[in-house]
PAVEX-716209 format. One record per residue (C-alpha): residue number from 1; residue in one letter; chain; x, y, z. Coordinates in nm, 4 decimals. Layout:
BEGIN
+-----+----+----+----------+----------+----------+
:   i : aa : ch :        u :        v :        w :
+-----+----+----+----------+----------+----------+
: NUM :  a :  A :        X :        Y :        Z :
...
+-----+----+----+----------+----------+----------+
// end
This chain:
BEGIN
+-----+----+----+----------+----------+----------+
:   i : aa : ch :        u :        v :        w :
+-----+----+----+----------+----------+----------+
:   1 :  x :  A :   0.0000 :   0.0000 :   0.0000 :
:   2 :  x :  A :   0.2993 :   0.2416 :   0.0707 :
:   3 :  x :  A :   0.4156 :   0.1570 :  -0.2506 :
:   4 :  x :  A :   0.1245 :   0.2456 :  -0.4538 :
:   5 :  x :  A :   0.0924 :   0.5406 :  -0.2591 :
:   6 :  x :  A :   0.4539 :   0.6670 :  -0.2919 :
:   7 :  x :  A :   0.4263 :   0.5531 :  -0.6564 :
:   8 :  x :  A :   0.0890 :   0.8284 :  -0.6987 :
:   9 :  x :  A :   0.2718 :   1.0598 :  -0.4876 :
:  10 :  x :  A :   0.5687 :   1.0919 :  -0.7534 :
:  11 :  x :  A :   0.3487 :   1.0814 :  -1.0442 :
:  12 :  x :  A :   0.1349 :   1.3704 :  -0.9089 :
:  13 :  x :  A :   0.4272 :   1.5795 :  -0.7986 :
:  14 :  x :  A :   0.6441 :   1.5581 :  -1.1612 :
:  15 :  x :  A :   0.2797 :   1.6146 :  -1.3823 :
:  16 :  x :  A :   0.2767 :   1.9417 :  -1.1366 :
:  17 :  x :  A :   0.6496 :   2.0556 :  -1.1755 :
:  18 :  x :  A :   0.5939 :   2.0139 :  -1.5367 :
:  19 :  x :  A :   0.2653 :   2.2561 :  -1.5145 :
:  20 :  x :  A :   0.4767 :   2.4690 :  -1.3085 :
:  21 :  x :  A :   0.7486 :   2.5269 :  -1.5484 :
:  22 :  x :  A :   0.5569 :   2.5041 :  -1.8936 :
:  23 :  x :  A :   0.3632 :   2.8129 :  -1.7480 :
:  24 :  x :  A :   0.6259 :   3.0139 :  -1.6736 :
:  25 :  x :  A :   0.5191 :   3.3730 :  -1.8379 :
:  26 :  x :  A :   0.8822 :   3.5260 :  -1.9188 :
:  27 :  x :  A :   0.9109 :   3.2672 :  -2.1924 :
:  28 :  x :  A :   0.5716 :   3.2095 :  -2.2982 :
:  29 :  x :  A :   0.4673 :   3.2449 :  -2.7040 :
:  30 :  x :  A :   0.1255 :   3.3287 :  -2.8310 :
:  31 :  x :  A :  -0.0099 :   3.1067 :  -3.0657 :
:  32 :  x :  A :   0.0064 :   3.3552 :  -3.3492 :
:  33 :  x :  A :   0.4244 :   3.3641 :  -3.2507 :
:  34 :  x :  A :   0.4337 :   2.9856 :  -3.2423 :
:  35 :  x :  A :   0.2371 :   2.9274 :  -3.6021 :
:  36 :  x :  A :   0.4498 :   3.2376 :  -3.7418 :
:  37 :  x :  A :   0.7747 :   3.0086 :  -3.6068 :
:  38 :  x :  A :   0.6229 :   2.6986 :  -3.7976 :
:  39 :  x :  A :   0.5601 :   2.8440 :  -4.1156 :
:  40 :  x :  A :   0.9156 :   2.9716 :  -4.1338 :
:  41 :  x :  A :   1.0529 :   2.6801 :  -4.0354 :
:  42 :  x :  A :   0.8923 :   2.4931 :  -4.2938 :
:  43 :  x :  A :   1.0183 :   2.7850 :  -4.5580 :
:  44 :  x :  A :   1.2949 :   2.7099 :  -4.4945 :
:  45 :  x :  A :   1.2837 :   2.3240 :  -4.4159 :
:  46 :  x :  A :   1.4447 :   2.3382 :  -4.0683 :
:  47 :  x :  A :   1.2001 :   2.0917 :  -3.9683 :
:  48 :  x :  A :   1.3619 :   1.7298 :  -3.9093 :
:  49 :  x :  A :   1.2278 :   1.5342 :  -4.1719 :
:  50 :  x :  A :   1.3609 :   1.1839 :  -4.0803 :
:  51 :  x :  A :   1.3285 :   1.1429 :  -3.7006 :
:  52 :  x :  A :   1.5945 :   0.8293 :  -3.6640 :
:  53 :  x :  A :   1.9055 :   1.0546 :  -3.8641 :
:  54 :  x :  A :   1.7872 :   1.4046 :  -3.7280 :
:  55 :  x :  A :   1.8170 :   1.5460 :  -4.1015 :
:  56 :  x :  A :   1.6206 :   1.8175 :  -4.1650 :
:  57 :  x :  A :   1.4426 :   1.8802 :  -4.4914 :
:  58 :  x :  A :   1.6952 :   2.1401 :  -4.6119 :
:  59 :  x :  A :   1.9270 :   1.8737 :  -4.5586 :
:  60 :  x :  A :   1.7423 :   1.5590 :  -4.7508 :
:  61 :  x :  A :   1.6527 :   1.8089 :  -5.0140 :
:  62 :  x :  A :   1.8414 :   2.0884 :  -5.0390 :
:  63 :  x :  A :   1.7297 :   2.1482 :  -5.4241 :
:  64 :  x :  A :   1.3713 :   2.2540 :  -5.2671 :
:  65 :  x :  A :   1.4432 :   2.4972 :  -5.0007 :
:  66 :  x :  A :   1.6442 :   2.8576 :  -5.0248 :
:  67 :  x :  A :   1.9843 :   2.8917 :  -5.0300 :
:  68 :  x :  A :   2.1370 :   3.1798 :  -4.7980 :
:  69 :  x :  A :   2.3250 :   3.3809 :  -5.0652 :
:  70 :  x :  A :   2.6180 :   3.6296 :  -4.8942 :
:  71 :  x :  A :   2.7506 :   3.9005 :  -5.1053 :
:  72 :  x :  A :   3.1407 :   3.8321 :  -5.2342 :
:  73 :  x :  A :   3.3725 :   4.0920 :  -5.1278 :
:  74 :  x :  A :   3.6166 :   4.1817 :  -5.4187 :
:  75 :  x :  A :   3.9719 :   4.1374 :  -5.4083 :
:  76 :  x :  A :   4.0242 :   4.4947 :  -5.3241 :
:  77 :  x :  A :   3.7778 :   4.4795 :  -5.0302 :
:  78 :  x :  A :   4.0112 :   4.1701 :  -4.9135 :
:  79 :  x :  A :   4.3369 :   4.3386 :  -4.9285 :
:  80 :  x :  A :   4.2421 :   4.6736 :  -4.7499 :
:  81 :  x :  A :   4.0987 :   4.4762 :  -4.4583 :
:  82 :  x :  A :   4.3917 :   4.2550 :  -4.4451 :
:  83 :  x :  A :   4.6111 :   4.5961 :  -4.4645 :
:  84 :  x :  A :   4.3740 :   4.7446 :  -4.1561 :
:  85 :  x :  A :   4.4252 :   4.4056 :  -3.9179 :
:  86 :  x :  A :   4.7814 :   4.3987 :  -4.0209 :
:  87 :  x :  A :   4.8138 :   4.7486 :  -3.9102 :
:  88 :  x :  A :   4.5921 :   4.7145 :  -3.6094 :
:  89 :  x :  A :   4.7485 :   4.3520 :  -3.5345 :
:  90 :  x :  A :   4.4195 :   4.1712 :  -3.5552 :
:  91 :  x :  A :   4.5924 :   3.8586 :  -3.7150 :
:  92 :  x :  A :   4.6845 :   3.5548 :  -3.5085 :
:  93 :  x :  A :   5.0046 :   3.5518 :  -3.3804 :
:  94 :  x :  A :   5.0200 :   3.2241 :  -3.1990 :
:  95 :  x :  A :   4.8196 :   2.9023 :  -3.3885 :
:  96 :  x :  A :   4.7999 :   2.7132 :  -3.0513 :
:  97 :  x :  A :   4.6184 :   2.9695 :  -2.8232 :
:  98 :  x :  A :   4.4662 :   3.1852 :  -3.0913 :
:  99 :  x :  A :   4.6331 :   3.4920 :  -2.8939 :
: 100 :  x :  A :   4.6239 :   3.7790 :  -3.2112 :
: 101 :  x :  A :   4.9551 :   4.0178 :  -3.2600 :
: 102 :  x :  A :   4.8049 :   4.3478 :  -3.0614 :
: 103 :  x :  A :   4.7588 :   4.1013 :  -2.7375 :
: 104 :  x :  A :   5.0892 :   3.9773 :  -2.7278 :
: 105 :  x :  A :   5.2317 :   4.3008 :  -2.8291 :
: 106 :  x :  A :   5.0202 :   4.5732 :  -2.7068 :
: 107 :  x :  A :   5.2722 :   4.8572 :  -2.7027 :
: 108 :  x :  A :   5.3502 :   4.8079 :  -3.0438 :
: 109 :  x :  A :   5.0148 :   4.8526 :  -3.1821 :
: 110 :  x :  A :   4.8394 :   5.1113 :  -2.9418 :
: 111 :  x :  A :   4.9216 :   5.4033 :  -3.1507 :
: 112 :  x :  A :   4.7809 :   5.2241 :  -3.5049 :
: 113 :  x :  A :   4.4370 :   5.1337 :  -3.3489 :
: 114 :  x :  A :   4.1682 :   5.2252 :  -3.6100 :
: 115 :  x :  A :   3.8025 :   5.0410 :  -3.5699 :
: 116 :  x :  A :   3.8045 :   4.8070 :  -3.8396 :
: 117 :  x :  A :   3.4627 :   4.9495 :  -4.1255 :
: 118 :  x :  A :   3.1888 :   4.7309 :  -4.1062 :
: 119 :  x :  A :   3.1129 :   4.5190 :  -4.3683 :
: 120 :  x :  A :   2.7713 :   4.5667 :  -4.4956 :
: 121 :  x :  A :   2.6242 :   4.2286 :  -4.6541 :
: 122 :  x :  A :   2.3194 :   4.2303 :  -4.7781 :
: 123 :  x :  A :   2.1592 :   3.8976 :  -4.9144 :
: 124 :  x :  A :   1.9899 :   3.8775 :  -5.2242 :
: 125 :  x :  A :   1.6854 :   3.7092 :  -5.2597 :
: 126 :  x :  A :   1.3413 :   3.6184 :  -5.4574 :
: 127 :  x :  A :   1.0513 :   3.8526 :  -5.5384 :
: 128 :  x :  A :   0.7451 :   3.7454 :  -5.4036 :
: 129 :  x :  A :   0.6741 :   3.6632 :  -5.7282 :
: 130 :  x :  A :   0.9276 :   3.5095 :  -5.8503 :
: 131 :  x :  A :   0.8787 :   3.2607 :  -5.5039 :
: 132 :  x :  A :   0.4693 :   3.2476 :  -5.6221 :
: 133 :  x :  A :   0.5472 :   3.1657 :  -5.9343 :
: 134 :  x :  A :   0.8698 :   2.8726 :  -5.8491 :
: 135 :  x :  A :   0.5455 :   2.7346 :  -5.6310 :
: 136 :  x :  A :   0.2815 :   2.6728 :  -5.8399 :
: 137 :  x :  A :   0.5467 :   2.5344 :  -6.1136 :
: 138 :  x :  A :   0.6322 :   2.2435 :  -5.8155 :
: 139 :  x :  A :   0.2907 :   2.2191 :  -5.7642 :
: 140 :  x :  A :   0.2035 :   2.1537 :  -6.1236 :
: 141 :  x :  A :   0.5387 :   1.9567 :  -6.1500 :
: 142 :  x :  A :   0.4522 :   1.7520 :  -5.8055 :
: 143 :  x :  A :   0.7793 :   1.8643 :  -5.6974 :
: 144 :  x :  A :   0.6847 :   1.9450 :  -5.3848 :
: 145 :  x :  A :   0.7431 :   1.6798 :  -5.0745 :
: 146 :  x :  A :   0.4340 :   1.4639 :  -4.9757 :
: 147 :  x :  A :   0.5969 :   1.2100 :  -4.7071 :
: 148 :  x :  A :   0.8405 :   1.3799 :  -4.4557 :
: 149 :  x :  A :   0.9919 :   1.0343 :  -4.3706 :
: 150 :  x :  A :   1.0842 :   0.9417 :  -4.7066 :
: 151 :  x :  A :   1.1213 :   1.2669 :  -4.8561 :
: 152 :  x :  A :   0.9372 :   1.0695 :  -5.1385 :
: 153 :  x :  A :   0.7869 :   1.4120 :  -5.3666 :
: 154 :  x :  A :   0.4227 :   1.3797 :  -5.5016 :
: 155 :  x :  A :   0.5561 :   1.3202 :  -5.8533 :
: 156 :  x :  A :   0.7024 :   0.9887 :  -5.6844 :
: 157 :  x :  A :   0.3965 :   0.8718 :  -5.5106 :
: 158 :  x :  A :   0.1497 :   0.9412 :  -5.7804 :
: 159 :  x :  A :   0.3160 :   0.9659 :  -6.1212 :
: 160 :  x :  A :   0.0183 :   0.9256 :  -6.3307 :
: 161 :  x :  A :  -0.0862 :   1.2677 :  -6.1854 :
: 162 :  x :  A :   0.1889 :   1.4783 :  -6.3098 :
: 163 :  x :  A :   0.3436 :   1.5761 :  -6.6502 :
: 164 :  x :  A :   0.6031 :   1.3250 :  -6.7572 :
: 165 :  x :  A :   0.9679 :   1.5463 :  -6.8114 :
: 166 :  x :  A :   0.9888 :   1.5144 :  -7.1780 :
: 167 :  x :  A :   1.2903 :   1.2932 :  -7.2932 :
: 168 :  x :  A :   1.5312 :   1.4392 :  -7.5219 :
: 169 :  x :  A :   1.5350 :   1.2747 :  -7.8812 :
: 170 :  x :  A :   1.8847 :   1.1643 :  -8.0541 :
: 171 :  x :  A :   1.7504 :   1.2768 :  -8.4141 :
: 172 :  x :  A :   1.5395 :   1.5394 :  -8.5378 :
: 173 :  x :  A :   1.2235 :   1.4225 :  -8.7507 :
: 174 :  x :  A :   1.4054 :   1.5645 :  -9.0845 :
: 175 :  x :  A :   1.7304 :   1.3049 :  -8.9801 :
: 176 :  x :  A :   1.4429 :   1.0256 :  -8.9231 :
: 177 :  x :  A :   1.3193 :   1.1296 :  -9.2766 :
: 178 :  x :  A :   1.6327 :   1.1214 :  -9.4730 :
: 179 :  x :  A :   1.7284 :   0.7950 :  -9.2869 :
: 180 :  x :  A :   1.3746 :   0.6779 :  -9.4511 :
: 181 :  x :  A :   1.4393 :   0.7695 :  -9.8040 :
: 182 :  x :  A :   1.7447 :   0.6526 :  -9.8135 :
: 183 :  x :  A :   1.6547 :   0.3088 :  -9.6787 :
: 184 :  x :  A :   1.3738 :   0.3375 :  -9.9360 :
: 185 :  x :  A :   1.6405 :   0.3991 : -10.2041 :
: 186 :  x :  A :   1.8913 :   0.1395 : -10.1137 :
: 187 :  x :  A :   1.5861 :  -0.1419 : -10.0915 :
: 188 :  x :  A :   1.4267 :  -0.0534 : -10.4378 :
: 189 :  x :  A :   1.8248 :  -0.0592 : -10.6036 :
+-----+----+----+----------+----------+----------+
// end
């Protein structure tokens, strides 16, 4: 009887803590926050799709989701910034504990410290429409994903449903045609 009763006892107190701390109001969402989170995350497939690996749908198929696209700085850009850390002594002087030039030699670089520009990058991305329009294409195409444990696409499951990628052909019809009269020719001689 003890048993049972210390077994209720434990039950009841951990379902309680777990209230407790799932209602604690500094970190609470609201549902419009949590469904906003959701829809980005599938966006941008950060969702796992295969529960055993832990790969996420950007990771299965990274073909279907948005690629984060950074700016290239130009060779110039490069070699002024390397000129500014060399001058400030921003670049590593000892590989083992990462320690740069201006901490193990402070003196010598107090006089040259400058604050280093900030780089501005700016990502370039898809219209609206252009995003629209990539969407209804995968939709006509069945491109689009329809089990998240297979990452098997609609296309896959149901081909008879969806346009057939047309194959391309060795010969044109007028190479088919000569081929004919010719074989025509060479028969009748």
């Amino acid at each position: 009887m003890k048993t049972r009763l210390s077994v209720v006892a434990i039950a009841l107190s951990t379902l309680v803590a777990g209230h407790a701390l799932a209602a604690d109001p500094t970190v609470a969402k609201t549902r419009e926050q949590v469904r906003a989170e959701l829809v980005e995350a599938q966006r941008n497939g950060s969702l796992i799709a295969d529960g055993e690996t832990g790969l996420r749908f950007n990771q299965v198929s990274p073909h279907l989701y948005p690629q984060t696209t950074v700016v290239a700085k130009t060779r110039a850009d490069v070699k002024a910034e390397l000129a500014i850390a060399q001058a400030n002594g921003d670049l590593i002087a000892d590989g083992e504990t990462g320690a740069r030039f201006n901490e193990v030699f402070p003196a010598q670089y107090a006089a040259n410290r400058t604050a280093a520009p900030a780089a501005a990058v700016v990502a370039q991305g898809k219209t609206r429409a252009e995003v629209k329009a990539e969407l209804a294409e995968a939709q006509a195409n069945g491109d689009l994903i329809a089990d998240g444990e297979t990452g098997a696409r609609f296309k896959d499951l149901n081909p008879g449903r969806y346009p057939v990628q047309a194959t391309v052909q060795a010969k044109s019809r007028d190479d088919v045609r000569a081929e004919l009269v010719k074989s025509r020719a060479v028969s009748t001689n």
